[in-house]
C-alpha positions in Angstrom: -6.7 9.9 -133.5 -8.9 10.7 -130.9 -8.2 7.4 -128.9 -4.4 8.5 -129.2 -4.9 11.4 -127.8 -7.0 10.0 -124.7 -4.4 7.1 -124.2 -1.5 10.4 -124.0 -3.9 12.2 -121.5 -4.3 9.3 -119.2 -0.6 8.2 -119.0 0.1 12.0 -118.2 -2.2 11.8 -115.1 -1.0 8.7 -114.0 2.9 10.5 -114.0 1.8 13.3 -112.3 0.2 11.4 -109.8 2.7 9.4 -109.0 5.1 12.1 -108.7 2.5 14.2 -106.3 2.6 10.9 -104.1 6.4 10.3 -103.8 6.8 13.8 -102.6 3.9 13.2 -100.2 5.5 10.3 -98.7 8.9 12.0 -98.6 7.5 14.6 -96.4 6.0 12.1 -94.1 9.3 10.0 -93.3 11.3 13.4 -92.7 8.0 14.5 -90.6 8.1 11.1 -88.4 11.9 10.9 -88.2 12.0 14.3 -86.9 9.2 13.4 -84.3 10.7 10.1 -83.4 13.7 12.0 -82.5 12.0 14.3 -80.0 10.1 11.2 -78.4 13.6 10.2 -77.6 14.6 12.5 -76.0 11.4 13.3 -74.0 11.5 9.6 -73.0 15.4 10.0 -71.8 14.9 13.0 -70.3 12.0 11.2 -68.0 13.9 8.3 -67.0 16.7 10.7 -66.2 14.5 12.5 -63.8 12.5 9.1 -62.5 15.8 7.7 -61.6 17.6 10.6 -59.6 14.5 11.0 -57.8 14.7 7.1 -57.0 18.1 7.3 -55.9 17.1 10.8 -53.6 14.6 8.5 -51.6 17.0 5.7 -51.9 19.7 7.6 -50.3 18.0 9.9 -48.3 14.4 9.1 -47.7 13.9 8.1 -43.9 11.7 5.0 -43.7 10.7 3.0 -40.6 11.4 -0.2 -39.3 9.3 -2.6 -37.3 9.2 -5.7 -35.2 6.1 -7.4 -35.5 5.0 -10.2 -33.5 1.6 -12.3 -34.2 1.4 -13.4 -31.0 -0.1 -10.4 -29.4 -3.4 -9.9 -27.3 -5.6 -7.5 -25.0 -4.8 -8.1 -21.6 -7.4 -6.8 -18.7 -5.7 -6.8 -15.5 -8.4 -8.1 -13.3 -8.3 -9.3 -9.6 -10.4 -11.1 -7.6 -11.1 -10.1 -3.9 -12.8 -12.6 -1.8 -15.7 -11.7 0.6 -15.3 -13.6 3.6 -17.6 -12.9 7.2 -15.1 -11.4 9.5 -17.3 -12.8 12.2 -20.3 -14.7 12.8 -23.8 -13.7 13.2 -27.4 -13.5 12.3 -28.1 -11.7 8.8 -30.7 -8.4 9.4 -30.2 -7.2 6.3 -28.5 -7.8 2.8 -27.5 -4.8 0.1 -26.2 -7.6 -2.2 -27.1 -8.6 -6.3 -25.1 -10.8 -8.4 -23.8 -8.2 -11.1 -24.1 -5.4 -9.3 -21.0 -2.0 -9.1 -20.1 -1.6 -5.8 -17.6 1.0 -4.3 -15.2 0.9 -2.1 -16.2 0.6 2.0 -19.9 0.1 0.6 -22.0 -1.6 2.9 -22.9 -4.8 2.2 -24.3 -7.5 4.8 -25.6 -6.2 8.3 -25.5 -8.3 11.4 -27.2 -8.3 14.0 -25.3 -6.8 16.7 -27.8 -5.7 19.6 -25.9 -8.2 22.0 -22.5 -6.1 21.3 -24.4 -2.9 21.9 -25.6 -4.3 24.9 -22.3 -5.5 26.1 -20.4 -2.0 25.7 -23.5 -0.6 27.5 -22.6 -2.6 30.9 -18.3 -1.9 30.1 -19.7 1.8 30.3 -21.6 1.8 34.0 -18.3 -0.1 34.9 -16.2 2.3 33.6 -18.3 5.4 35.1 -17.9 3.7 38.5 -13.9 3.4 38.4 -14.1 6.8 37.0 -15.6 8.5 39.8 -13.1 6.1 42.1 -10.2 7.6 40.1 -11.5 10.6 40.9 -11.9 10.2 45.4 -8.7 8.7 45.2 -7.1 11.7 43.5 -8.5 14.1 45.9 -7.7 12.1 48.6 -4.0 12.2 47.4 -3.8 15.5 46.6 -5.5 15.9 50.2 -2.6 13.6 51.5 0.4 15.4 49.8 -0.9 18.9 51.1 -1.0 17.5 54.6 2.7 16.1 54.4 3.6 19.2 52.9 2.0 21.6 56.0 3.2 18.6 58.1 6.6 18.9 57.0 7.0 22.8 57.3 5.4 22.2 60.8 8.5 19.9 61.7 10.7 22.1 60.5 10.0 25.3 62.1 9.5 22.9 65.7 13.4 21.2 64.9 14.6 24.8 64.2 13.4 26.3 67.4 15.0 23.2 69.0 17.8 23.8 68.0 17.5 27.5 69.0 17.2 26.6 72.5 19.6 24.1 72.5 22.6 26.4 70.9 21.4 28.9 73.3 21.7 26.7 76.7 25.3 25.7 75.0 26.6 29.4 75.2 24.9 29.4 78.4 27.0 25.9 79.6 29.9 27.4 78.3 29.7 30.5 80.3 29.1 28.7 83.2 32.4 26.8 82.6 34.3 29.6 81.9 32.6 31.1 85.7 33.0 28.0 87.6 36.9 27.8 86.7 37.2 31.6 88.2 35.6 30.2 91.0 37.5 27.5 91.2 40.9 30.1 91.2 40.0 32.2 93.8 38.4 29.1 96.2 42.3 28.8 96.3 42.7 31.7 97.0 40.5 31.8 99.8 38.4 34.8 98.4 35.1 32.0 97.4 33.4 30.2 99.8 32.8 26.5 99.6 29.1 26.7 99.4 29.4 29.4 96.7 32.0 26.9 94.4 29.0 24.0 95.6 26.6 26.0 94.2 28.1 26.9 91.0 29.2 23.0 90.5 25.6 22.0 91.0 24.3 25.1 88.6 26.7 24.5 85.5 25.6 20.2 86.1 21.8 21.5 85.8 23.1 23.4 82.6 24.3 21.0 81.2 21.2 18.7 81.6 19.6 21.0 79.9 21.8 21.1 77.2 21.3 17.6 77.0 17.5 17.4 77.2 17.6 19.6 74.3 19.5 18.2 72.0 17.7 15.1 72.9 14.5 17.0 72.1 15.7 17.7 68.6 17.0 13.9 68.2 13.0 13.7 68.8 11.8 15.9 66.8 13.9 14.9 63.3 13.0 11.5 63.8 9.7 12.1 64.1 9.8 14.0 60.9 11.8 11.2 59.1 9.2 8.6 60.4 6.2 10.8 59.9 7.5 11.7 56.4 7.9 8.2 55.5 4.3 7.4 56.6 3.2 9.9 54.3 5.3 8.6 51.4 3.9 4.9 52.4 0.6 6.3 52.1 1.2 8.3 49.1 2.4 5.2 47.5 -0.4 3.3 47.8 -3.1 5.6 47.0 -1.1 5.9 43.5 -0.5 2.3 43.6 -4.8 2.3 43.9 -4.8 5.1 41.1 -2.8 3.2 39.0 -4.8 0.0 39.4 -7.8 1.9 38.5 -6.6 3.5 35.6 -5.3 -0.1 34.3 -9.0 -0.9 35.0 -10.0 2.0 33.2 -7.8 0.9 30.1 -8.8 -2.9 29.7 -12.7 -1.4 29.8 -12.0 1.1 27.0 -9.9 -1.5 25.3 -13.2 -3.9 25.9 -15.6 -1.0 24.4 -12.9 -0.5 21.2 -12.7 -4.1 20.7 -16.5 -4.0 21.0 -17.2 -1.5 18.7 -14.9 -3.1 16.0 -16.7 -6.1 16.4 -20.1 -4.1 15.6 -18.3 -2.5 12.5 -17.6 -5.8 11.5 -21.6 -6.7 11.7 -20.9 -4.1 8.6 -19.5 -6.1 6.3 -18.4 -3.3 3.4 -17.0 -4.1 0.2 -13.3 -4.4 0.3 -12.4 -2.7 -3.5 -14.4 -1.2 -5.9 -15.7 -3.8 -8.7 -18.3 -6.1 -9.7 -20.2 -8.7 -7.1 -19.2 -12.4 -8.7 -19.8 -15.9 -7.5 -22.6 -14.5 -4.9 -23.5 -17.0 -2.3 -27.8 -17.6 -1.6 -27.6 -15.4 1.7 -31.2 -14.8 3.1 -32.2 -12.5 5.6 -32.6 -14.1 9.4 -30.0 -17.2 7.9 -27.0 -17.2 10.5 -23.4 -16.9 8.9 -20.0 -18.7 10.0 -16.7 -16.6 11.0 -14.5 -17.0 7.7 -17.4 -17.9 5.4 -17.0 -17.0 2.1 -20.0 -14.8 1.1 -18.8 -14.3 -2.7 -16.3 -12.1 -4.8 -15.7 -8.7 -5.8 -14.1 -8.4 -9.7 -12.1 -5.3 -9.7 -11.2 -3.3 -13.4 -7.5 -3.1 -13.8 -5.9 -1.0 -16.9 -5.9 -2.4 -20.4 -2.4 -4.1 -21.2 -0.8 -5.1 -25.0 1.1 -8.5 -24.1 3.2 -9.4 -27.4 5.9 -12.5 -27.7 9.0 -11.8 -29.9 11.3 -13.8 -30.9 14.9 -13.1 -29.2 17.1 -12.7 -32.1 14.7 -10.2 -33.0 13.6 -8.5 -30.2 16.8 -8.1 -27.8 18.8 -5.2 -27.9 15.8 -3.3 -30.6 12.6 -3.8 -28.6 13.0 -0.7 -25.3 10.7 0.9 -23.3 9.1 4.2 -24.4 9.4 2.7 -28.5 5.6 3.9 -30.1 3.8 1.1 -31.7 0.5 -0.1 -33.2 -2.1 -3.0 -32.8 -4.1 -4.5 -35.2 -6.6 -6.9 -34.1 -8.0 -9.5 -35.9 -11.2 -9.3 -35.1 -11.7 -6.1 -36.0 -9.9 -5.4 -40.0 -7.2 -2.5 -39.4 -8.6 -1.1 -43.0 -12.1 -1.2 -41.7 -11.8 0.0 -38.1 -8.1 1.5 -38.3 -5.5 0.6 -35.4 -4.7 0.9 -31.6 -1.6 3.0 -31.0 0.3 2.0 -28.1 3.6 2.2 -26.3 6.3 0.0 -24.9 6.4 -0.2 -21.4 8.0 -3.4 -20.0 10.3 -5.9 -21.9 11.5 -8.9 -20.3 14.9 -9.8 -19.2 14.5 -13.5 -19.1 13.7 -15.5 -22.6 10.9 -18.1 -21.2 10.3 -21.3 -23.6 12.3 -19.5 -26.2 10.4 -16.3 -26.2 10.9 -12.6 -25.2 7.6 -11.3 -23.8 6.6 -7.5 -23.9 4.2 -5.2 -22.1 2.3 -2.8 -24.1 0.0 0.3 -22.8 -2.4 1.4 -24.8 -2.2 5.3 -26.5 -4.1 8.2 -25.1 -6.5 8.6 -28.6 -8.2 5.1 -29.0 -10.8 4.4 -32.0 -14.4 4.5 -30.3 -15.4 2.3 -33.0 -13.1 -0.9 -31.4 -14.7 -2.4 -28.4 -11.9 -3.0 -26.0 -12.1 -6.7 -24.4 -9.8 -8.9 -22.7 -8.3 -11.6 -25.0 -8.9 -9.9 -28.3 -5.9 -11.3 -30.3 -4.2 -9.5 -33.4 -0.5 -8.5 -34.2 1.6 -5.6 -32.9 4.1 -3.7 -34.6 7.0 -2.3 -32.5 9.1 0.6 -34.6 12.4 0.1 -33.8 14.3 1.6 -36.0 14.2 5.1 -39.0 16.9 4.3 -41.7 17.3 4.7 -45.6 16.5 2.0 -48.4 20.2 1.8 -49.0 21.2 1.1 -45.8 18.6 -1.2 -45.5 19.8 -3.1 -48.3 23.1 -3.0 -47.1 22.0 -5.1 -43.6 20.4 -7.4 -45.6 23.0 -8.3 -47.7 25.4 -8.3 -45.0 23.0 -10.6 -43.0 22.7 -13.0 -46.3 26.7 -12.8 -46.6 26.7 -13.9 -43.1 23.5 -16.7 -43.0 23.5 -18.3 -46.4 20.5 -20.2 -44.9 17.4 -18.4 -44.1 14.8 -19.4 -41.1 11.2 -19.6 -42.6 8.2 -19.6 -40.5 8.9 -17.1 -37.6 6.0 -15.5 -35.6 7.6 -12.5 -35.2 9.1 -10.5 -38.9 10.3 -7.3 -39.6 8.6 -5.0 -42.2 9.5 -1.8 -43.5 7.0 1.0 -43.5 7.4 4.0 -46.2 6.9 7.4 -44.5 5.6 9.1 -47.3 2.8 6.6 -48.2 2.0 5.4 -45.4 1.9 1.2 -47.0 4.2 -1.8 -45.4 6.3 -3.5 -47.5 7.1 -6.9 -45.9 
């Protein structure tokens, strides 16, 4: 009986149990159904929201395009001046060190030039002496042209009262015409004598000699003026033909001191540019130099240059002047040490062995940490163009419609740069 009753009690448990569970587990499935369900939607709502903001950026979002050649390097624009003796001579002293900055009109190489000095020393005494010449023969012609003057007013005032005289014994020979005509009327009419009408005949013939010897006198006396005046202009004439001749003198002997004294500047031989003594020749002091001799070379420091080659299909028309780029060099990891920014400032015109070549200058803020050298090589990237993923997508498949075949291999490719983070995507 007792087992009975212990068989009953476990059989109960076991029902109960088993009922306790089944409503358990029911609870769960309508628990995880209902959770499922709200994952769902979570998940769809997310993807909703993760695709309309990748169709804002790919609609909208502005990202950069750029032409990037491989070909690109650091250009120093450096020139080479050559130092050549403008004249010969004997070296007295020598400011001159291989490696060593010079400026501009720096002094150099001195000659010696105490045969120059000595030469415009004796051009000078000559040139005092014609001086002081220059200077008698001026007075002498001022001296001259006062005394023609004076001469000339003399002549003058002498050929006026001549004339004077002579227009007064006219009016005189006139009147005495004029009287020996009455005479002549009343000798007919018996009231004159014959010795009076004699007399007045013989008085108006002396009158008239008169007349004559004074105009003659005045003849005289303006062509003494004309010939006296051209003696003085004869003279005149030569003392400035002299004055002239000593003022040519006077110009060949500063001309001799100027060309002289360039000569002793020469004896200075200065530095033609600012730069770097190169290639200097073994020049001692006391060693004697040839005219023309080349003495050694002056490196100048140009401006930094970007020189990049692009191919044409991809660089004419898109690559311009004033476009921003960047430099990377290869030397120097862009990650590490960061970029060169730059500008475009010339692009060729001409494709040369099937390449467009373009100048680059170099931005305002470089990195100190990049130390700038000619012939440092690395790649530049030209931006030529701001558009959105869609349209860029559009121009490519356009560009595949149109070229089925693809060129693999070019130096120069585009990439696209994101705004926002700042990564290329090539």
């Amino acid at each position: 009986m007792r087992i009975g009753r212990g068989t009953k009690s476990v059989d109960y448990l076991t029902r109960q149990g088993e009922t306790a569970m089944s409503r358990f587990f029911s609870r769960s499935l309508r628990a995880l159904g209902a959770d499922s369900y709200r994952w769902s939607v979570v998940c769809l709502l997310l993807a909703a929201v993760i695709f309309l903001l990748w169709a804002i950026w790919f609609f909208g979002a502005k990202v950069t395009l750029y032409e990037v050649s491989e070909e690109a390097k650091l250009e120093l624009e450096r020139a080479a001046y050559a130092l050549d003796a403008p004249i010969g001579g004997r070296i007295v002293a020598n400011h001159m060190t291989l490696g060593r900055m010079v400026q501009a009109g720096e002094v150099l190489i001195e000659l010696d030039t105490a045969t120059e000095r000595l030469m415009i020393d004796e051009e000078r005494c000559g040139l005092d002496a014609l001086s002081r010449q220059l200077e008698a023969l001026s007075a002498e012609l001022k001296a001259q042209r006062q005394a023609h003057s004076e001469h000339q007013q003399m002549m003058r005032k002498a050929i006026d009262e001549a004339r004077a005289r002579q227009r007064e014994a006219e009016v005189d020979l006139l009147l005495m015409e004029d009287e020996l005509e009455r005479m002549i009327a009343l000798r007919n009419k018996g009231m004159v004598s014959e010795v009076d009408l004699l007399q007045a005949k013989a008085e108006m013939q002396k009158r008239r000699q008169a007349v004559a010897a004074l105009e003659f006198r005045t003849h005289q006396l303006e062509w003494e003026e004309k010939n006296r005046k051209s003696e003085s202009q004869v003279q005149i004439e030569q003392i400035k033909r002299q004055i002239a001749m000593i003022k040519g003198e006077i110009a060949a002997k500063n001309l001799a001191i100027e060309r002289i004294r360039r000569r002793i500047g020469q004896g200075f031989i200065r530095a033609p540019v600012s730069g770097q003594i190169d290639g200097l020749k073994d020049l001692r002091i006391g060693s004697v130099i040839r005219e023309g001799e080349r003495l050694g070379t002056i490196l100048t420091r140009g401006r930094l240059t970007i020189t990049a080659e692009f191919s044409p299909s991809e660089a004419v028309g898109r690559i311009r002047p004033g476009q921003t780029a960047r430099l990377r060099l290869d030397s120097f990891p862009w990650t590490q040490y960061g970029t060169i920014p730059a500008r475009v400032a010339r692009v060729a015109s001409e494709i040369r062995d099937g390449r467009v070549r373009a100048e680059l200058v170099p931005g305002p803020n470089l990195p100190s940490s990049i130390p700038l050298r000619h012939g440092l090589s690395g790649a530049v990237e030209v931006e030529v163009d701001r558009t959105t993923p869609a349209e860029l997508l559009l121009r490519l498949a356009g560009k595949l419609l149109a070229r089925p075949s693809t060129i693999v291999g070019s130096p120069a490719r585009s990439v696209i740069s994101a705004q926002a983070g700042g990564q290329d995507v090539h």
